[in-house]
C-alpha positions in Angstrom: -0.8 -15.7 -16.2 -3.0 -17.3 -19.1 -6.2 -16.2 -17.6 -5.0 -12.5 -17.7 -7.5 -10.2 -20.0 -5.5 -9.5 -23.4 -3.2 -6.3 -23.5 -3.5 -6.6 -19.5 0.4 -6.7 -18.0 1.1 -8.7 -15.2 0.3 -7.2 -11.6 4.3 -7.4 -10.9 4.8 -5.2 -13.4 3.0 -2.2 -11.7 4.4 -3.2 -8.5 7.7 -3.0 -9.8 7.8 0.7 -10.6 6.8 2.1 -7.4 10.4 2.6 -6.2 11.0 4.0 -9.5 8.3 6.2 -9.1 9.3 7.2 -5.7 12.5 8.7 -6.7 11.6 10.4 -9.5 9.1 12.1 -8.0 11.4 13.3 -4.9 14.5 14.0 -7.7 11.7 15.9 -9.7 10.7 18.0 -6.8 14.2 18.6 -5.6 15.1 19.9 -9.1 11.8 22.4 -8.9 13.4 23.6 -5.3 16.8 24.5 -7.1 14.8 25.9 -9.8 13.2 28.2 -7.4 15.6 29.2 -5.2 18.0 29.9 -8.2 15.5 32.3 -9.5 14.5 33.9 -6.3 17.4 33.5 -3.8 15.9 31.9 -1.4 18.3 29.3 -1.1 18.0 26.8 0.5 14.4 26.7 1.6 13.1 26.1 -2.2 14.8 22.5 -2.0 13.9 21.4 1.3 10.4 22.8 0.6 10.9 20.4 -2.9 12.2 17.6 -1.4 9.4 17.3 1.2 7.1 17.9 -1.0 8.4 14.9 -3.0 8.2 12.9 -0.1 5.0 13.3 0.9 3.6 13.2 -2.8 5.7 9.8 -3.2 4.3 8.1 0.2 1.3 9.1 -0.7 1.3 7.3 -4.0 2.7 4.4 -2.6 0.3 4.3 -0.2 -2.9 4.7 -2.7 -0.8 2.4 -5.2 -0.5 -0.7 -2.7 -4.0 -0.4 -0.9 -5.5 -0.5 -4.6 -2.8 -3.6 -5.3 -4.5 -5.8 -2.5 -7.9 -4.5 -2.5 -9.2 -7.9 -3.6 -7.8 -9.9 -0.6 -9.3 -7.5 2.1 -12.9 -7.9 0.0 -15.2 -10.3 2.8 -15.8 -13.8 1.2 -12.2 -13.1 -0.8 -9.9 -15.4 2.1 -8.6 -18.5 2.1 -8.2 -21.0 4.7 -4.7 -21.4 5.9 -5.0 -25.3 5.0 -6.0 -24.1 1.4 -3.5 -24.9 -1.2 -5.7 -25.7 -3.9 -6.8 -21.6 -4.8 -9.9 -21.5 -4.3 -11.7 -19.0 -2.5 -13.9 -19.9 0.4 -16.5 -18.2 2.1 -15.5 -16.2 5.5 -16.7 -17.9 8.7 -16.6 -14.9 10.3 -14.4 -13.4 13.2 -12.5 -16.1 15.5 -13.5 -16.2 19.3 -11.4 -17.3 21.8 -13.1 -19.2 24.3 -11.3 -17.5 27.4 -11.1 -14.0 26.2 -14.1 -12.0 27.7 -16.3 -15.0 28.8 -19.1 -14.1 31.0 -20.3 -18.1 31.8 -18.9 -18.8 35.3 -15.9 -20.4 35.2 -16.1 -22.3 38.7 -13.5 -19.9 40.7 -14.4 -18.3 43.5 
């Protein structure tokens, strides 16, 4: 964490709040559902209608959160070799083939 850029937090940090997050953005919506059907009788359709709304904005969130989070790793030239303890980033090889899968040389059967 010494190479972070000053007045940076740790990535952990932001990860850490997404559950947080999550609920309060599924209590918040709940509580604009009772708000509504309170004011317009229309219970109980303004807290379902809140909740999923809360639901969906919260996945959605967590979704656009986490994809940002590891955006770096899925970066080409960004992976490291299984072997690789040392850190440092290697260049990609490119995809794996498998030798049997979908050869087209003749294997000798007939």
């Amino acid at each position: 964490m010494a190479n972070l850029p000053p007045n940076k937090p740790p990535p952990w940090t932001r990860l850490s709040g997404i559950g947080v997050e999550y609920a309060g953005a599924v209590v918040g919506f709940s509580l604009v559902g009772v708000w509504v059907d309170s004011h317009w009788q229309t219970k109980p359709w303004g807290v379902l209608i809140g909740v999923a709304l809360g639901l969906v904005g919260a996945t959605y969130n967590l979704i656009r959160t986490s994809l940002a989070e590891f955006e770096p790793l899925r970066k080409p030239g960004k992976l490291k070799k299984p072997g690789n303890q040392s850190g440092e980033v290697e260049k990609d090889a490119g995809p794996v083939r498998d030798r049997d899968a979908g050869s087209d040389e003749d294997d000798g059967v007939t």
